[in-house]
N, C-alpha and C positions, 0 to 999 in steps of 0.2 A: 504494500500500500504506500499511497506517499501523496504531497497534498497534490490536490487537481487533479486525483486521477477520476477517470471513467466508472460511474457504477453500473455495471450491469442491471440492467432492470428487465424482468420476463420471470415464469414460473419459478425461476432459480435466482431472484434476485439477491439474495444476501448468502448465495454460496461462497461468496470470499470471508466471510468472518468465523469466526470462535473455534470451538474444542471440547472436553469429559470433565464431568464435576460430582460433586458430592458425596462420599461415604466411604464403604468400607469393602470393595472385592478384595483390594491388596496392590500393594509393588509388586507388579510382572516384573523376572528373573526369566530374558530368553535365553535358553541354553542352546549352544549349537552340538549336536551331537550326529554321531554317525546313523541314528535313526532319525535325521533331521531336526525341526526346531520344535521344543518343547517350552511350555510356558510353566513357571514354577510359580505359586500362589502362597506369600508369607501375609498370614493376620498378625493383628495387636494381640499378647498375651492375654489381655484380657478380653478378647473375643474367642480364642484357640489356644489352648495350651496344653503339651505333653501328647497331641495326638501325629502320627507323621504320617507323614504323605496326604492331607486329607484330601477326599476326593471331591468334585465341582459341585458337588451336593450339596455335602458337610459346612464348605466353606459358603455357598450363598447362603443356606439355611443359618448357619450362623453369628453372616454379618446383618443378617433383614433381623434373625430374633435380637440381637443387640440394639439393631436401630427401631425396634418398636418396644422394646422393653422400657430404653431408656433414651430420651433425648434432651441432653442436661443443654441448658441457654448458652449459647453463645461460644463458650470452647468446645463442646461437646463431637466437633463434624470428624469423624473415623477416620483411619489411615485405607490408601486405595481408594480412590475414587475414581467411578466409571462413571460419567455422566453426558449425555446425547444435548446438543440443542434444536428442540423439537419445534419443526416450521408448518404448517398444514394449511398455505395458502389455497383457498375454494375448494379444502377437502374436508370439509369439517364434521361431516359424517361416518367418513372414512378412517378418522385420526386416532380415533380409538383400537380401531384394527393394527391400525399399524404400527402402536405403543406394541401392542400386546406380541408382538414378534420382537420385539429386543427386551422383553421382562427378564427371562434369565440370563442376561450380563450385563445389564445397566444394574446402578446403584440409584441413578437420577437422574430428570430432566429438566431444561430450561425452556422453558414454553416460549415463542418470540411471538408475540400477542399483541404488546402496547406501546405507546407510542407516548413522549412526553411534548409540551408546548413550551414556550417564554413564560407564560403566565402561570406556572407548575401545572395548570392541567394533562391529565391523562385521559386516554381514548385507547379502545379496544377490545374485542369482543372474548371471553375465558368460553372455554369449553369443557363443561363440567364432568362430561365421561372422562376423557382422559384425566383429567385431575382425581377424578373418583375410582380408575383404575391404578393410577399410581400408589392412590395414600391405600387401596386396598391391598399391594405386593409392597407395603412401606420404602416406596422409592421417596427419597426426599426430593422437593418440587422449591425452583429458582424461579420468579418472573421476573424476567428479563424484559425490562424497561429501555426504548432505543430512543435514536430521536433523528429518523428517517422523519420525519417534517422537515426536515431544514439545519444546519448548522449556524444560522443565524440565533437558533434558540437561547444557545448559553450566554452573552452577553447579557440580555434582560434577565437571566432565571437567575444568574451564579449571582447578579451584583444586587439584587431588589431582595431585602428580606422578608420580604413580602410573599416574593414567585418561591423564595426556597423554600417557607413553611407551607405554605400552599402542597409543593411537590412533595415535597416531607410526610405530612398529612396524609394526600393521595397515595402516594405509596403506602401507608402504616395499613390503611383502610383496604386497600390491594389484599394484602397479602392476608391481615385479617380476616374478609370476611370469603377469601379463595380457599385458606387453610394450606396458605404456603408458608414454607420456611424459612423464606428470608426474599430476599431481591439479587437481583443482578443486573447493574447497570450500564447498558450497552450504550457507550455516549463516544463518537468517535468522530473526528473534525474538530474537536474544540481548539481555539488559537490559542497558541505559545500564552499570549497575554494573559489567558484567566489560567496559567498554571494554581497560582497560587489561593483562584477563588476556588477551582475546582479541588482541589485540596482541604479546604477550609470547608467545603459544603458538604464533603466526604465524613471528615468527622463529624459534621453537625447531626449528619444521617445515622452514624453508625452510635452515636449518641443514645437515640432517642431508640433505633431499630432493639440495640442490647436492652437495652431498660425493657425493655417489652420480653427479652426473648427469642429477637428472630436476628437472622443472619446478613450482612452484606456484603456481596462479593460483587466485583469489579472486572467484567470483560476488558483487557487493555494491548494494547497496539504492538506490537514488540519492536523492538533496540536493540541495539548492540552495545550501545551506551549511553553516557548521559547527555543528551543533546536538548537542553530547553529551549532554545528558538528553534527546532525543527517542526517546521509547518505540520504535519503531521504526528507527530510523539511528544511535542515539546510540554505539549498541555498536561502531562500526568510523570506526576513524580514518584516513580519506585516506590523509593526509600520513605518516602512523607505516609504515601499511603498506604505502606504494608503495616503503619504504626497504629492504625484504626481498623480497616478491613480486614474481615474472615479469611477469604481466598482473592487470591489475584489470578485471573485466569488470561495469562499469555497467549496471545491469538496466533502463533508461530507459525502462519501464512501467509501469502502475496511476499514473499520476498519478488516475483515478477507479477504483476497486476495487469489488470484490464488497460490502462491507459497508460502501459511503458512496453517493453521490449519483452520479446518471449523469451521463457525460459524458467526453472522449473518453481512449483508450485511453495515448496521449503524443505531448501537441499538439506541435508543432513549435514553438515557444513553451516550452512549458516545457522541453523537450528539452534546448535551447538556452539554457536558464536549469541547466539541472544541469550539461551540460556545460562553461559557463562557472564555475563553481566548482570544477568537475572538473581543469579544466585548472592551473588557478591553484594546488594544491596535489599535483599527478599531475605526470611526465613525460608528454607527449601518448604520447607510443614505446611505454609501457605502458598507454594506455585503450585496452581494446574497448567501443565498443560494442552495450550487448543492447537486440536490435530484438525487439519484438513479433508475431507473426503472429495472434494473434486478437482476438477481441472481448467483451463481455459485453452480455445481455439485461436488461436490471432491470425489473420486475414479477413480480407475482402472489406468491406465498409468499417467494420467494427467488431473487436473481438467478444466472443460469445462466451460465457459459462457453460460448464458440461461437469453432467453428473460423472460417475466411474462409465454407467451402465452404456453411456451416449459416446463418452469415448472410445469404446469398443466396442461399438457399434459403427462406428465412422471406421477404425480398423478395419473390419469386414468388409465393410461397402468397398476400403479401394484395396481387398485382397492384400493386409498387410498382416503379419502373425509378429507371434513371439510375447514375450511376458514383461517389454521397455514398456516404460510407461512415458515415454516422450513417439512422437513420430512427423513426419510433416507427409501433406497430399495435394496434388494440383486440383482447382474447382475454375471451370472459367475462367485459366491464363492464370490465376493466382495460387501463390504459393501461401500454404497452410501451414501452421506451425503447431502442435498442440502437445501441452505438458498438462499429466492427472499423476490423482493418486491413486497405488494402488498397496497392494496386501506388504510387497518389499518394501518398500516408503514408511506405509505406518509402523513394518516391524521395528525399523532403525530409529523411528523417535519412540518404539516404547524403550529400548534400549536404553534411551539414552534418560526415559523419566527412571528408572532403574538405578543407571550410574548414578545420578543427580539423586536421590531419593525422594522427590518429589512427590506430592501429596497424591497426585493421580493425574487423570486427563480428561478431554474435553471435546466431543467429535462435535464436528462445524460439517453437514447437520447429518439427523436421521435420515434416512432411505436414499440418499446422494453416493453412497461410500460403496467402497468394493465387500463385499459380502462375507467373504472368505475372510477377511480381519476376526470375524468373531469369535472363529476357532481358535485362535490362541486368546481371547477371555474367556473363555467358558470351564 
């Protein structure tokens, strides 16, 4: 991402953001072995103790009885976190079906539903089967609050204390009367300038959210370092506000975006270059993770968003094989370029949430992603 770039807008519009959030399946341990790659599942002692090898049973059974036993305010959020950001634009019928096919390897979802204004109003329609499915497989449930209106929003919201208790408010009342667990604030665009209000409005939120009980976590832009006038990342400071927020959840995507140059979606290289800045001013306890599930096409007028499923499907169409998740194709004189994710991609950033011990991860979003990733959660 980077500032002025191009949003894709179509069924897939917000496939360039986020990543897995909340609870407890565990730190993935990929083992490379001569029978291939195995995924190792460690719990917190006190969810698993003394049993070995436990099997994919044991340990979901284990980590959902812990998180409906007990879910203490505010430090209470488990080690291992799987968690989907759930999009179900004009499928709203359908959304519940489609929860219930990632129930046994998610922990949690972030529903992308609502939308914030200048004047803290929110807008947005909840879908109460899925919420009612979640809380009934005790997935813990994020509403993620954006502000696809416009990025002119934050100047009136961040500076008028007026628009922030307003928003304050609305959210408390969200999350309230939804029977979520907290918020997650998907706020991207904001200028360098309201670093410091953006900052300041963060604790005011995480304030009043604790006193209550509920959680705030922070969808945020990723770096490589500290860059406060950078048009795009300058507005959020690490270090300030891993000192309030729950989880920070690192968007570890668009290293090449819709309005720059192709190339790949978030090399494992640079991953690993955000991360490592990431950790140095974060509690590892508090990074997620957001892992990518699609791809983009660059040619012809403008470049396109693609699920996994659509880029290998365009594969087919021009008789190309193999398991690269990059390829290029001619279309009317124009040359095609397209980088996705797939199953190798995600395995090398679970790796690397493993190295890093990392609280967990984040897929950006459900039903977009290569399918085959599951079997190393399960």
């Amino acid at each position: 991402m980077a500032s002025g770039m191009e949003r894709v807008i179509d069924e897939t519009r917000r496939l360039r953001q986020r990543a897995l959030m909340v609870i407890a399946l565990s730190i993935a341990i990929v083992l490379i072995s001569v029978g291939g790659i195995h995924l190792i599942t460690k719990l917190d002692k006190t969810i698993l103790s003394g049993a070995e090898a436990p099997t994919q049973q044991s340990i979901v059974s284990a980590v959902r009885h812990a998180h409906s036993v007990a879910r203490p305010a505010v430090n209470g959020l488990p080690p291992g976190m799987v968690l989907g950001y759930f999009y179900d634009p004009g499928n709203a019928g359908n959304a519940a079906a489609m929860l219930q096919h990632y129930l046994p390897v998610l922990t949690g979802i972030i529903p992308f539903w609502y939308t914030i204004y200048a004047n803290g109003s929110i807008s947005g329609q909840t879908n109460p089967a899925v919420l009612q499915l979640a809380e009934s497989h005790n997935l813990w449930t994020f509403a993620l609050v954006e502000n696809m209106a416009g990025q002119s929003v934050f100047g009136p919201l961040l500076n008028s204390e007026v628009a922030r208790q307003r928003a304050i408010d609305n959210m408390l009342t969200l999350v309230e009367d939804n029977g979520y667990d907290g918020i997650n604030l998907d706020w991207e665009g904001i200028a360098p300038s309201e670093r410091s209000a953006f900052t300041s409005f963060v604790q005011q939120l995480c304030a009043v959210f604790h006193r209550h009980g509920y959680y705030v976590t922070l969808s945020l832009p990723a770096e490589t370092s500290n860059q406060p006038y950078n048009g795009w990342t300058g507005a959020y400071n690490y270090a300030a506000l891993a000192k309030s927020a729950d989880l920070l959840m690192i968007m570890a995507y668009d290293e090449h975006y819709a309005g720059g140059s192709p190339g790949p979606i978030a090399a494992p290289s640079w991953v690993q270059s955000v991360l490592n800045y990431a950790i140095s001013v974060i509690p590892p306890s508090k990074i997620i993770l957001g892992i990518p599930g699609y791809g983009y096409d660059w040619g012809g007028s403008q470049t396109v968003a693609l699920s996994y499923g659509q880029a290998e499907s365009l594969k087919s169409q021009y008789g190309l094989s193999g398991s690269s998740n990059h390829f290029e194709y001619v279309q009317d004189g124009q040359v095609h370029t397209v980088w996705f994710e797939n199953t190798t991609s995600f395995l090398s950033k679970i790796n690397l949430v493993t190295g890093y011990e990392l609280r967990g991860i984040a897929l950006w979003r459900l039903g977009i992603e290569d399918p085959k990733i599951w079997n190393f959660l399960q």
